[in-house]
C-alpha positions as CSV (number, residue, x, y, z in Angstrom):
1,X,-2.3,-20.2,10.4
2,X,0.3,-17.8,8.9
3,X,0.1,-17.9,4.8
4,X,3.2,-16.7,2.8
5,X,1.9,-14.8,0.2
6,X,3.4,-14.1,-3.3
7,X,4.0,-10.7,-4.6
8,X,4.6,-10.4,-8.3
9,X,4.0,-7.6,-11.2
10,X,1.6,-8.2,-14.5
11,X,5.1,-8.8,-16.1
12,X,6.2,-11.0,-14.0
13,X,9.9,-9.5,-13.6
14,X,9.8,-8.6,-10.0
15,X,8.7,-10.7,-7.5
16,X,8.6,-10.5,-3.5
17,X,7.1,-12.7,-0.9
18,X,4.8,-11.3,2.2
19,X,5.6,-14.0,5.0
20,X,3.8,-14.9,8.5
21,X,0.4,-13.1,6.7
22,X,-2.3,-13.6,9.0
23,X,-6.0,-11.6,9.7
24,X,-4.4,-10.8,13.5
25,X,-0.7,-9.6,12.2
26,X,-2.3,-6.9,9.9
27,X,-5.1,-4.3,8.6
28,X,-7.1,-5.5,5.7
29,X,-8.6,-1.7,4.7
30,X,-9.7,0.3,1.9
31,X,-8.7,4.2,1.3
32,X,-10.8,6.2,-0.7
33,X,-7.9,9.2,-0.9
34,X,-7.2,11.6,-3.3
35,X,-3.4,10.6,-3.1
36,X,-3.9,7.2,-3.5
37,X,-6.0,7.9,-6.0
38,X,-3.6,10.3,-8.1
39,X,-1.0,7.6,-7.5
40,X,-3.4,5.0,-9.7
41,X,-3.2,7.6,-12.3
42,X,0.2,8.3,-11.9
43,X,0.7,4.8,-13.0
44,X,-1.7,4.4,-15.6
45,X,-3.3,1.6,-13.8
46,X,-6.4,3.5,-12.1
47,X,-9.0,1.2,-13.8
48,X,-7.0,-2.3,-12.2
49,X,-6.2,-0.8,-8.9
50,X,-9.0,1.1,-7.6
51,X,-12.6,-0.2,-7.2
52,X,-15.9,1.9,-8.5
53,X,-15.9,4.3,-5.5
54,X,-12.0,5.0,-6.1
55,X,-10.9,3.1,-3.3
56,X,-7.6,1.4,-3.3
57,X,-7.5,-2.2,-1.3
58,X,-4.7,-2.0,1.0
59,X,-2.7,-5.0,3.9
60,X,-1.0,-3.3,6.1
61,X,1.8,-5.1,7.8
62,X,5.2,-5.2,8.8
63,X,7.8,-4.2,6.0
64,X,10.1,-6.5,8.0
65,X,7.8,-9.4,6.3
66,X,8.5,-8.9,2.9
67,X,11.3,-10.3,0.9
68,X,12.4,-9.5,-2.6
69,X,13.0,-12.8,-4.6
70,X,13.8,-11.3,-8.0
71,X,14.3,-8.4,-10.2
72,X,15.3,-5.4,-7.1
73,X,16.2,-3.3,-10.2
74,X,12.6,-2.7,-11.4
75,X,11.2,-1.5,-8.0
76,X,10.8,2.1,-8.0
77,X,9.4,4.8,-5.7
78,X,7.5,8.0,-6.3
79,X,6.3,11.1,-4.0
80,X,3.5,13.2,-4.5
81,X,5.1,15.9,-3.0
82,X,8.3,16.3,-1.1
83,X,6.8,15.7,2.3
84,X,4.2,12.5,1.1
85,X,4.5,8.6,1.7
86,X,6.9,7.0,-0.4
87,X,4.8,4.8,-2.9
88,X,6.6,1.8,-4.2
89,X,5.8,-0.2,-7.6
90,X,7.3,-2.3,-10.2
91,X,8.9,-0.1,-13.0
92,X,8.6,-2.7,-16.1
93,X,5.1,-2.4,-15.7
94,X,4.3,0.3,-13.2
95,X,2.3,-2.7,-10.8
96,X,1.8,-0.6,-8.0
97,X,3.6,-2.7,-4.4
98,X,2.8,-0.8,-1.5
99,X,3.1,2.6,0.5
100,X,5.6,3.2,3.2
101,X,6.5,6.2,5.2
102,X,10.2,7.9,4.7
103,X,12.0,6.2,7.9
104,X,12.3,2.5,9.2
105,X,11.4,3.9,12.4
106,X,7.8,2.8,12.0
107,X,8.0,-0.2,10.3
108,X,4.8,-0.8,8.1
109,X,4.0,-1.2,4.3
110,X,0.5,-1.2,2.8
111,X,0.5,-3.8,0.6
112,X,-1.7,-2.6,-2.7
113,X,-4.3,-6.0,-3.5
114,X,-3.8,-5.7,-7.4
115,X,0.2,-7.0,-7.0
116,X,-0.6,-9.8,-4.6
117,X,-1.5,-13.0,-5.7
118,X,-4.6,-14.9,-4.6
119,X,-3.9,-18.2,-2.9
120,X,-6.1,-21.3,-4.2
121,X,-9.6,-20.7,-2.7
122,X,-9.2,-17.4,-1.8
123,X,-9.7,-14.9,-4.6
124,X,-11.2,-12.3,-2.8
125,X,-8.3,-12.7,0.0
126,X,-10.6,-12.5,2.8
127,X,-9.9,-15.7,3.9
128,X,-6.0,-14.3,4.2
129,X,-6.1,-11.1,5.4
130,X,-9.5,-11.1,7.0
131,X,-12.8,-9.0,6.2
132,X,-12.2,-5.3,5.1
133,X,-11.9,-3.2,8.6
134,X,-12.3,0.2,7.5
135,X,-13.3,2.3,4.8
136,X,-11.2,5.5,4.8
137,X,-11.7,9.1,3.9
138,X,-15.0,8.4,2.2
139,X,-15.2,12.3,1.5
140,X,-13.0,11.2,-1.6
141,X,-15.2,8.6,-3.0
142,X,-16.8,8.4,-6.2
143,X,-21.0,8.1,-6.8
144,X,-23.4,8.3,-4.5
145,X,-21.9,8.1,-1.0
146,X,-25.6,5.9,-0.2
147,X,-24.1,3.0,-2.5
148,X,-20.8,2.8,-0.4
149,X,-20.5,-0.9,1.6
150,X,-20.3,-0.3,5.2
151,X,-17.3,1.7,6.5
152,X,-16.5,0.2,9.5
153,X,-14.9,1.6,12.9
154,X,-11.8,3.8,12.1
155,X,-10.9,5.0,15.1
156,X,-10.7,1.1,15.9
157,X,-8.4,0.6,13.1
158,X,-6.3,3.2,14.1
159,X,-6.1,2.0,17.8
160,X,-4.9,-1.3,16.0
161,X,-2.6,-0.3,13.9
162,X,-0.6,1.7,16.7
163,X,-0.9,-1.7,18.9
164,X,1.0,-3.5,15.8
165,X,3.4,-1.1,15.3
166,X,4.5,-1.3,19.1
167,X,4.6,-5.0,18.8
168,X,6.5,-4.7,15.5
169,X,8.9,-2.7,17.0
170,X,9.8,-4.5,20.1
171,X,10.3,-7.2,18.4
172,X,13.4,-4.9,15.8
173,X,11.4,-4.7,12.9
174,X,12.7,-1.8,12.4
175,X,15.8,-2.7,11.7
176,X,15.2,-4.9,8.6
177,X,13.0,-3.7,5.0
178,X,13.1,-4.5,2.0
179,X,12.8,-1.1,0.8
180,X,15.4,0.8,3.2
181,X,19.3,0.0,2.3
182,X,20.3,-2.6,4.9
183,X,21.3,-1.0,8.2
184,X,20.6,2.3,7.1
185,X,17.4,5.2,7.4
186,X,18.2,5.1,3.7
187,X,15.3,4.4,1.1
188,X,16.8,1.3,-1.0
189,X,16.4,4.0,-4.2
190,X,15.6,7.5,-4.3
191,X,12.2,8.6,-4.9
192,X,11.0,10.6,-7.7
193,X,9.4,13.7,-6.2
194,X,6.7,15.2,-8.6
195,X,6.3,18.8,-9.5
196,X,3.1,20.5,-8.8
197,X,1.9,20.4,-12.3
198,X,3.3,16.8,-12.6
199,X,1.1,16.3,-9.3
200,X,-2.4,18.0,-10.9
201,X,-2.2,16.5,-14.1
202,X,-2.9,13.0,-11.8
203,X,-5.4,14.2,-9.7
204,X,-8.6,13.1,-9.2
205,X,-11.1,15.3,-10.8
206,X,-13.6,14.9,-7.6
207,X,-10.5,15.4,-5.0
208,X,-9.9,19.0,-3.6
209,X,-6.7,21.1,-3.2
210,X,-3.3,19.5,-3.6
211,X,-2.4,17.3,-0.3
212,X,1.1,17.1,1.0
């Protein structure tokens, strides 16, 4: 059964809903990268958002789901560098949202766990988005790589996510987002590219050269 779920910053001055969520519609992973991790630290959050190992929790699904319901002006974007993913959060209270690529054309969003709230008997949000499918680029983890839950099949998860992009755009998902200006390739507000030295002062101290 499809499960709307609610999207809202700690402050509670932007909200957004994720309709139609279900296991099948979606990837329910976690990426241990140094990007994601530099964007925790980017936003001061690193100790709410990622887990022990560094790993971020992450939905992906169909931008085309997602609704804003209130305060547009607080949601911001950022790029590690000029050529990486457009990360989306809530600027009141830097609540990180999700990650999207620069173009519509390929209409997903990864959803970051820490701004979604659990439904009633579901605080782990298995039971929502399904078990975790993947574990992702695990040569960025923290600790002893021994102590890391399974990782899962990536390849698989790949496979999958090409299979829902397809369906997403057959269906003209592309043509709606919350975060693109309606009717446009435009991103709904310009992203704030960092500088190089902007971008080391948030990385990771385990993570190796600076990634596009």
């Amino acid at each position: 059964m499809a499960t709307p779920l609610r999207i809202r910053c700690s402050c509670g001055a932007f909200t957004a809903e994720a309709g139609d969520v279900t296991p099948a519609g979606g990837n329910h992973v976690v990426c241990y990268c140094d990007d994601c991790q530099s964007f925790a630290r980017f936003l001061g959050r690193a100790a709410e958002i990622l887990d022990e190992h560094g790993g971020s929790e992450i939905f992906q699904m169909s931008a085309a789901r997602v609704t804003v319901l209130s305060g547009a002006p607080h949601l911001a974007c950022m790029r590690l560098s000029p050529k990486g993913m457009c990360r989306w959060y809530a600027s009141c209270c830097n609540t990180p949202i999700g990650n999207t690529l620069p173009t519509p054309a390929i209409p997903f969003v990864g959803l970051i766990h820490s701004c979604i709230e659990a439904p009633p008997g579901d605080p782990t949000l298995e039971r929502t988005l399904g078990p975790v499918r993947a574990r992702a680029f695990g040569k960025f983890a923290h600790g002893d790589p021994a102590t890391l839950p399974p990782r899962g099949s990536l390849l698989l998860v790949v496979l999958r996510f090409l299979a829902l992009v397809l369906r997403w755009r057959l269906r003209g998902d592309q043509k709606r987002s919350a975060f693109f200006k309606p009717g446009t390739n435009e991103l709904r507000v310009a992203p704030r590219v960092l500088t190089l030295a902007e971008r080391n002062a948030v990385r990771p101290v385990e993570a190796g050269a600076a990634s596009s």
